[in-house]
C-alpha positions in Angstrom: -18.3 16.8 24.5 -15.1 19.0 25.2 -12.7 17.1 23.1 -15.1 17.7 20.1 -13.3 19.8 16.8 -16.1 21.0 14.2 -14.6 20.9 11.2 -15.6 23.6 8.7 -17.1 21.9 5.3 -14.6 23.4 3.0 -12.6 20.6 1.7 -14.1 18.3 4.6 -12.2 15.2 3.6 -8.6 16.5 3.4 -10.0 18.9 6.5 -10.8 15.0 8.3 -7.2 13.6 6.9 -5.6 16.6 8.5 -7.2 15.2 12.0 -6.4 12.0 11.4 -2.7 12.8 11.2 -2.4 14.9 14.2 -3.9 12.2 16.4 -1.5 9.9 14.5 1.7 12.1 14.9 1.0 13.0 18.4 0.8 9.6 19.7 -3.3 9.9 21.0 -3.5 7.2 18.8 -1.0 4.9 19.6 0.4 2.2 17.4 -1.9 -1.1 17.3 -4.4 0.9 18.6 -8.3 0.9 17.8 -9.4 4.4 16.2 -12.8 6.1 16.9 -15.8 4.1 14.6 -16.7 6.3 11.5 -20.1 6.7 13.5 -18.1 8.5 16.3 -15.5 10.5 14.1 -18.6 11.7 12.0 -20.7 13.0 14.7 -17.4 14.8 16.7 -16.7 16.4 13.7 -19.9 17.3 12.6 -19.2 15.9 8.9 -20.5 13.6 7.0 -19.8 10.0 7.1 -18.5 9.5 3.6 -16.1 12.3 4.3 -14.8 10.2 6.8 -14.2 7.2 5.1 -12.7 8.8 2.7 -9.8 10.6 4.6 -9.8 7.1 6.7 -9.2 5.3 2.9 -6.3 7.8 2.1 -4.5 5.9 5.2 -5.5 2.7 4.9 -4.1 3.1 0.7 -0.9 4.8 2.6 -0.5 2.0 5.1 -1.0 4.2 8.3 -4.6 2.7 8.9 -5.8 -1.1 8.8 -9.2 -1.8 9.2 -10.2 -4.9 9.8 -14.0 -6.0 9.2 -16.1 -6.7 12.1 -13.2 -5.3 14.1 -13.0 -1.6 13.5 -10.3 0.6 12.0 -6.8 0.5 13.9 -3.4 2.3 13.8 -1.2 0.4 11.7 2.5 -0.5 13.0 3.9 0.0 9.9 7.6 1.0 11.2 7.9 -2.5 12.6 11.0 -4.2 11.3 10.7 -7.9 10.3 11.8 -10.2 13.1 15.5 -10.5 13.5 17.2 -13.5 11.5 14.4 -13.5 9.0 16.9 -13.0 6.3 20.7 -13.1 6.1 22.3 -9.8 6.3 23.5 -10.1 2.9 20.0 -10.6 2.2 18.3 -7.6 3.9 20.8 -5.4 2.4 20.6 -6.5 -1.1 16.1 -6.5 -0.7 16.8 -3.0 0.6 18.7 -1.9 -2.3 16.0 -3.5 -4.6 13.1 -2.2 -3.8 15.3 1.4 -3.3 15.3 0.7 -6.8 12.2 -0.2 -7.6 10.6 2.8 -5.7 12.6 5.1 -8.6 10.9 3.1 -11.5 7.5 2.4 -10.1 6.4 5.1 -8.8 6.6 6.9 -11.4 5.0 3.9 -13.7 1.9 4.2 -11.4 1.7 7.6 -12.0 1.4 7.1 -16.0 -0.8 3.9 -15.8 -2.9 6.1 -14.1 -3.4 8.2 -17.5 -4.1 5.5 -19.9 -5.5 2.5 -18.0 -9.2 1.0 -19.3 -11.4 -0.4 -17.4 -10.5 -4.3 -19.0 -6.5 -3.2 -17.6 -8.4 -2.5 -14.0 -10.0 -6.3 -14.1 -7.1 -8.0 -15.1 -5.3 -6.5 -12.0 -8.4 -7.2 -9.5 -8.1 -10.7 -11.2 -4.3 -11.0 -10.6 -5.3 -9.6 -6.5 -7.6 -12.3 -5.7 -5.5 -15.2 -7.3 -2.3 -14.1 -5.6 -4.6 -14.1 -2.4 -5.8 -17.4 -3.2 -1.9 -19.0 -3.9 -0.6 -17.1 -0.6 -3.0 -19.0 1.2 -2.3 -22.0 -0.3 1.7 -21.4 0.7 2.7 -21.8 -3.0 5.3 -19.2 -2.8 6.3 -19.5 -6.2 2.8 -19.0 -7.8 1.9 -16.3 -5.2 5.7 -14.9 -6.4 4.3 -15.3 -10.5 1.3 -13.3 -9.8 3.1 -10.4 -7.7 5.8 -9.8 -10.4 2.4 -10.3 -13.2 1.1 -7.5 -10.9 4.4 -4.7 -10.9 5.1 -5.7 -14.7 1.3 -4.6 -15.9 1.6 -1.5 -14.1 4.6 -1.1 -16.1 3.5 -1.9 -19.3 0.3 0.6 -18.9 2.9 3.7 -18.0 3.4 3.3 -22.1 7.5 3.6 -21.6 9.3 0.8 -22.6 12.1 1.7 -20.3 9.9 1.2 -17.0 8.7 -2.2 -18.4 12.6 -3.1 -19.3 14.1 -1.9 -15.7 12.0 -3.8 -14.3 12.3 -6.9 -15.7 15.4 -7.0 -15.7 15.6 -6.3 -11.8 12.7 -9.2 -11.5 14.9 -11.7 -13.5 18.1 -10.4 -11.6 16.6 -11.0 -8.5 14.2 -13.6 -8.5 15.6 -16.1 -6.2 15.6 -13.3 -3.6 12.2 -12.1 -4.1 10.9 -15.8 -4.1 13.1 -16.5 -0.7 11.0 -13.3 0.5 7.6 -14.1 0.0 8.9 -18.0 1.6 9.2 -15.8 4.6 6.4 -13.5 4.6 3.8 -14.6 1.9 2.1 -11.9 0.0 0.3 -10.4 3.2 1.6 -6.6 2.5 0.8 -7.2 -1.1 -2.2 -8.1 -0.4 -2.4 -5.1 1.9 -1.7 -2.5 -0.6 -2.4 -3.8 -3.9 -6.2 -3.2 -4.2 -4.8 0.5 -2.9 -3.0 0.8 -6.0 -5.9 -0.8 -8.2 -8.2 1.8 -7.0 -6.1 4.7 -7.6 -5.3 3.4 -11.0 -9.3 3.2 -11.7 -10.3 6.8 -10.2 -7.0 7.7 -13.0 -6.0 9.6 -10.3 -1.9 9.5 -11.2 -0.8 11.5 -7.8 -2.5 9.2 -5.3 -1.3 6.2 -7.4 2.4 7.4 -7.0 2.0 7.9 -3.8 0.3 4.1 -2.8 3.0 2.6 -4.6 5.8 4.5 -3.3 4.3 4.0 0.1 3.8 0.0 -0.7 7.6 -0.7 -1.4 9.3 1.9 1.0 7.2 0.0 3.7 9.5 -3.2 2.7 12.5 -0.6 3.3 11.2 0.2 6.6 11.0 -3.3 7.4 13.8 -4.8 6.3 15.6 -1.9 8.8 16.2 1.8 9.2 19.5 3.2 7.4 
C-alpha cells in the first residue's frame, strides 16, 4: 500500500493520535465523514489495535470523533452552529457568556475531582448518565435539566473547594430558566455525548485529560451558539 505510514512503537498511542490529527486538520478526513475501521488503521500502521482505540477514544472524549455502533467511527462536525432562530439573540449571548464562565470554574473542578474521586463517586455519576439519558428521551426537559446540573455540581463538590461548588450554584440558580429553555431546544444529546468522557477520565484519576473533556464539553456549546 503506498499511502501506508509505519509508525514506530514508542509512544504508539499518542504516535496514532498524532495521525489522526493530521488527517483531521488537513481535510483528508472531511467533516461527517466515515474514518478508516480500527481493523484498517491497525494494519496501515503496523500497531496494535488497542493502540488505536485508544488515540481514536482521546477524540471521541474531545468531541472531534463520533462513533456510532454498527456504523463505524466518523469525523465529528463539531464547529456546526445551532440552527439560526434557535434562541433569541439575547439568549445566545447571555448562554455564551455562561458557559465562558463555567469553562473557568469547571475545568479546573474536573481537574481536582480527578485526585480524590472513589469509586462509589464514579457510580453515582454513571447512575446520573443513564437517568438523564433516560428523561431526555422521554422529553422531560426539566428532569433531564435536574440530572445535568446534579451532574456539573458533583464534579464540583469532589474538587474539595467550596468556592467551585458555590460559583457554580450560584450561576445554576441565576440561570436556570435559561439553561432549562436550552435543553427545550436541544435535549441533553451533547451531554449525553461527552459526559461518560468525563466519567472516565474522572475513574482512570487522570486530572489533565479530565480538564481537558470538560473544557472541550462546554466550549463546544460556545462554538455552537456562534463564533466571536
Amino acid at each position: 500500500m503506498a499511502e501506508d505510514v509505519r509508525i514506530k512503537k514508542i509512544n504508539v498511542t499518542q504516535q496514532v493520535a498524532e495521525y489522526i490529527a493530521a488527517k483531521i486538520e488537513s481535510g483528508e478526513w472531511p467533516e461527517n465523514s466515515k474514518i478508516d475501521s480500527e481493523a484498517q488503521l491497525s494494519e496501515k500502521l503496523g500497531v496494535s489495535r488497542i493502540s488505536i482505540r485508544g488515540a481514536i477514544r482521546q477524540f471521541v472524549a474531545l468531541g472531534k470523533l463520533e462513533s456510532i455502533q454498527g456504523k463505524g467511527t466518523f469525523v465529528r462536525n463539531s464547529g456546526n452552529r445551532f440552527p439560526e432562530g434557535m434562541f433569541s439573540n439575547e439568549d445566545s449571548e447571555n448562554l455564551k457568556k455562561v458557559m465562558q464562565f463555567r469553562v473557568t470554574i469547571e475545568q479546573d473542578a474536573a481537574f481536582y475531582a480527578a485526585k480524590s474521586v472513589t469509586e462509589s463517586d464514579i457510580l453515582y455519576l454513571q447512575k446520573n448518565i443513564s437517568l438523564m439519558h433516560g428523561a431526555d428521551q422521554v422529553g422531560d426537559a426539566a428532569l433531564s435539566w435536574s440530572y445535568d446540573m446534579q451532574f456539573h455540581k458533583k464534579i464540583a463538590t469532589l474538587s474539595q473547594n467550596q468556592f467551585y461548588y458555590d460559583a457554580l450554584d450560584m450561576i445554576f440558580r441565576q440561570t436556570y430558566d435559561l439553561h432549562l429553555n436550552m435543553i427545550k431546544a436541544i435535549g441533553t444529546r451533547y451531554a449525553n455525548y461527552f459526559h461518560p468522557a468525563i466519567a472516565d477520565s474522572l475513574s482512570r484519576h487522570d486530572a489533565h485529560r479530565a480538564r481537558e473533556v470538560m473544557r472541550a464539553h462546554l466550549e463546544d456549546f460556545i462554538a455552537r451558539i456562534g463564533k466571536e
